[in-house]
Every structure is written in C-alpha cells, then in structure tokens.
N, C-alpha and C positions, 0 to 999 in steps of 0.2 A: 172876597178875602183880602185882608190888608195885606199888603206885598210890600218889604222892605229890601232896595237895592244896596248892599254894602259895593258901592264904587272905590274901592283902594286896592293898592297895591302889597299892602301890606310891608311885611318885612322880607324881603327875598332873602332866601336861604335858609330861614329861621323859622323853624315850624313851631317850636313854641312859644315865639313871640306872635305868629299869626294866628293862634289858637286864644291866647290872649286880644288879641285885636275883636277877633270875631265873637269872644266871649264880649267884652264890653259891649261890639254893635250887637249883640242880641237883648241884651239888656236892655239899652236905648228905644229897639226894636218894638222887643214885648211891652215897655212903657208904654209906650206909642198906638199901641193896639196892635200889633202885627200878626198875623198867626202863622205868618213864613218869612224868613232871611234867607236872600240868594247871594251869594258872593262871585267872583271875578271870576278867570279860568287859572287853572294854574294856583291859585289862594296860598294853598298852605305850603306851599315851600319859594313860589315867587315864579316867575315865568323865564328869564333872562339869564341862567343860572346855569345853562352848559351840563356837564357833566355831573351835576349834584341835581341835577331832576334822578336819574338812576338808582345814586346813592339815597336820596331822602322818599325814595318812591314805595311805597306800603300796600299791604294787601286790600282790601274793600272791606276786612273784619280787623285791621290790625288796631296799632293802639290809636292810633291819631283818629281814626274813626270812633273810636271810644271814649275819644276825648268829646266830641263833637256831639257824639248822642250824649253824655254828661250837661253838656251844654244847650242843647234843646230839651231836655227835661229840667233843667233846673231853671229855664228862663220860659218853659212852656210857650215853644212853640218852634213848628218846624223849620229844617236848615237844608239848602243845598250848595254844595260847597265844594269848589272845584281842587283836582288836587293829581297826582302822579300815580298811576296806581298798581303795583306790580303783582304781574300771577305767573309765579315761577319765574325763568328768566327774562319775561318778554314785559314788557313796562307802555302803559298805555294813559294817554290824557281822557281822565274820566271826571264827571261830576258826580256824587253819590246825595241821595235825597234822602233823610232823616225825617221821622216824624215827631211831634213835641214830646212822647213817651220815650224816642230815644230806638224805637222800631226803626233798623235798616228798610225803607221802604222799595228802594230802585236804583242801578248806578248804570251808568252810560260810559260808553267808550266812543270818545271819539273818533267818527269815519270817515271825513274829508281832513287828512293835513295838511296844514298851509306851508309850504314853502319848506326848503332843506332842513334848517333849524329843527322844524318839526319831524321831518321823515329821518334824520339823524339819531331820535332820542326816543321816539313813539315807536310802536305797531298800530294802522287802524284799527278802529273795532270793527264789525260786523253787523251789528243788528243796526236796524234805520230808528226804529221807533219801540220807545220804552217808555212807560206810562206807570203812573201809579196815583191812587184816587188818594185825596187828601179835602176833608172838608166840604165835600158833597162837589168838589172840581178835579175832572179828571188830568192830573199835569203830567205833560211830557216835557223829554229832555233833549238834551243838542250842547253841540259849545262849538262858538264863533265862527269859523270857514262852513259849518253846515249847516247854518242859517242862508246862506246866499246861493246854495242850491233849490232852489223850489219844486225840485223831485220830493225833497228830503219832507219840509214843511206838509206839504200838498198829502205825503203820507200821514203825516200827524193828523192832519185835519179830517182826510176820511177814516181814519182808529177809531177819531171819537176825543182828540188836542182839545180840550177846552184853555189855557195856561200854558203857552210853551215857556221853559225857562231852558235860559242861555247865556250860560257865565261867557265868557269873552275876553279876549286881548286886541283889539282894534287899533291898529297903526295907523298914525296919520301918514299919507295923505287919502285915505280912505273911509274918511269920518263919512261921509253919503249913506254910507250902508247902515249908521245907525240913527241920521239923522230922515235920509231916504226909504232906503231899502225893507228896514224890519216895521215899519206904520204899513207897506204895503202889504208886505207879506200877511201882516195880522188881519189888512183888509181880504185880503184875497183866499184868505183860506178860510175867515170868521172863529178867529181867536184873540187873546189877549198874549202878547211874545212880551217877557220880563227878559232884555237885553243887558247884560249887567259889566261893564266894561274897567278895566285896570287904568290907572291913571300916570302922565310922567314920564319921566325919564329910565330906563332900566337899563343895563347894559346900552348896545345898540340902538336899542329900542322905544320908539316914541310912543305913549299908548294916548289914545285921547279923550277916553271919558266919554260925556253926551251918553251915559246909563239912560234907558228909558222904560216904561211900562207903554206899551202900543195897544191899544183897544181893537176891537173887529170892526169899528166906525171910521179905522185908519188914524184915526188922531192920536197923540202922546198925551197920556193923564198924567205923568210927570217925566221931566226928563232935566237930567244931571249937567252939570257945568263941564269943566276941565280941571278941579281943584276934586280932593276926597270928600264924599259924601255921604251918608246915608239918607235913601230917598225913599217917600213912601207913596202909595198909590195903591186904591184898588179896583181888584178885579170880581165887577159888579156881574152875577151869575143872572140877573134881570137884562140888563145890559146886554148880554153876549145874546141873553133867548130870541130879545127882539130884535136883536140887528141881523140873528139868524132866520126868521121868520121873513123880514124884511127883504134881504139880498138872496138874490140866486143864484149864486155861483155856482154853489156845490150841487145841487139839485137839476141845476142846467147844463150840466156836465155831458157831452157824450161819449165814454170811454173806447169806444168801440173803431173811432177817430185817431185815436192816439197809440194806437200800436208799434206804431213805427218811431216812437220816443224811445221805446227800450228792446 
C-alpha cells in the first residue's frame, strides 16, 4: 500500500485552515498513487495551543470528522488524522482512521502521556491495541509516547500489526526515537511503523520532523527532512510475508518467561 506522510504542523489553532491543508495533501496524495494519508498528532487544531485543545476538541462523529471523511471520498483514499477528541467532559488525544468511502473505520485514544502539558489537557485512553483492516493490511494505531514503550508495540504485533501508524509530536533533543528507535521496533515486532512527526517551532515547542515509513527489515523506505513534507512510501505485503518467514522473533518467543514483566 502506498503510504503518504503529511509532515506539518499545520496551522495551530485553526481547524479550518488544517482541513484545508489536509485536503490539498490528499489530493497531492491520491495523485501520487497513495491509498492512505497519515498526518501529525494533534493535526487539526495544532499541538502547542493550551487551553484551545478543550475548546476546539470534537467528538469521533462530529463535524470535523465529516469534514475528513468528505475528503477521503472525494480524493479516494484513506485518512488518519490526528486530532483532540472530546466524549462528554473528558477530552482525549486520539487519532481516528477513515476509509476512502469516508467509513469511520477505528479511533484510538492515546495511553502513554508525555509530560505535564499533556496530563494537563488529556485523559489517557485505555485500550492498548485498535486495529482495523484496510486493503488486504491489517493497521494498527498509537500516537508518539506509546511507540517507545515496547509492551505496547510487542502487543500490536502479536493481534496480528501488519502497518502501525503513528502520528506524532517529537521534540528535539529526542529525534533518536525516530531516527533509532521506531526502524527497531518495526524490526523487532516484523511490521511496517508510518511514524509521522510535526515540524518547527510552536509555542515552547521544538518538533523535529525525520517522518519515516520503517519496514520489518529495520531499514527506513523513506524518511523526512526538518522542513514540511509530504512523503511517500510503501508498505510492500510481499515484503513483510518474507521478512516474517525469515526472522524469529515472534515464533521464538517464550512467554511463559516473562510473567514477571507485568
């Protein structure tokens, strides 16, 4: 599957100008042959915005989701799109997966918060692993801090992760985790991780980019600068069979060993 990275930050604070953003990179996208667009975390309202994550934070069916599946039907092809998502009073950082009909497919709440900022304005979510089949590939979800628990991953992988996707805000001085970190994880579980990172300056906030697509061979099939992007790359289902065929990780597992993990 062609996999395109929307790398930007968009317009913080302004969800209909990041709606606009995201319409163009799908267009670009589906030109391109894409048959998925994953964007940042945080996307359509911006990440560094304080107090207006609450106010501009929408349900998982409201209208900004309607905007979005608008825009994955009319560009034919699926979106996942990070964004603030509120259910009743409690407001949580989720990503929600679209399919190119514009079918709500899967929405994730994020379960690892990073740092005050986050615990300030979030609730975690609860569920580890959320999946939903798109194009003969089963993709799972996650955003940024719970890529770098490999509890979290390591569950993906035994579900049946073919594709993790994982919008992201990655501060420097911590670029390792996209340049290091998620090639291993894609080795070590035998998936393909769409790391898709916010770029620049924002508030406080330094984001660094280095978006990448990591193969289960551990290599990056494409990976993003420091400047905005759209990146493509894909996630070869021949590829993943043989490198899982290959490697033994998961196979030479003894679980029975690791009790004392949890």
């Amino acid at each position: 599957m062609r996999t395109a990275l929307l790398q930007s930050s968009g317009r913080p604070g302004s969800v209909v100008e990041n709606l606009k953003v995201l319409d163009e990179a799908a267009g670009r996208a589906a030109a391109a042959g894409a048959g998925l667009l994953v964007t940042s975390e945080l996307f359509l309202t911006g990440y560094a915005i304080g107090d207006d994550l609450g106010r501009l934070a929408e349900p998982a069916d409201g209208d900004a989701a309607d905007a979005v599946a608008e825009t994955a039907t009319r560009h034919g092809l699926a979106v996942a799109y990070g964004y603030p998502e509120r259910d009743g009073d409690t407001v949580y950082n989720s990503v929600q997966l679209v399919s190119a009909d514009g079918t709500r497919l899967a929405n994730y709440r994020k379960t690892h918060l990073y740092g005050c900022f986050e615990r300030d304005h979030f609730t975690p979510g609860e569920l580890t692993v959320v999946q939903a089949d798109l194009d003969g590939l089963t993709i799972g979800l996650m955003i940024c801090y719970d890529v770098e628990f490999p509890e979290n991953v390591r569950a993906h992988a035994l579900a049946g992760t073919d594709l993790l996707l994982v919008p992201t805000a990655q501060l420097h001085p911590f670029q390792f985790v996209a340049e290091s970190v998620v090639p291993v994880r894609a080795f070590e579980n035998q998936m393909y991780i769409a790391y898709v990172n916010r770029v620049g300056q924002e508030g406080e906030f330094e984001f660094v980019g280095l978006s990448t697509l990591a193969a289960p061979d551990g290599v990056a099939r494409a990976r993003a600068g420091r400047a905005e992007e759209l990146l493509l790359a894909d996630a070869d289902p021949v590829l993943l069979a043989a490198s899982r065929e290959n490697n033994p990780y998961l196979p030479d597992r003894r679980p029975a060993l690791y009790g004392s993990l949890v």
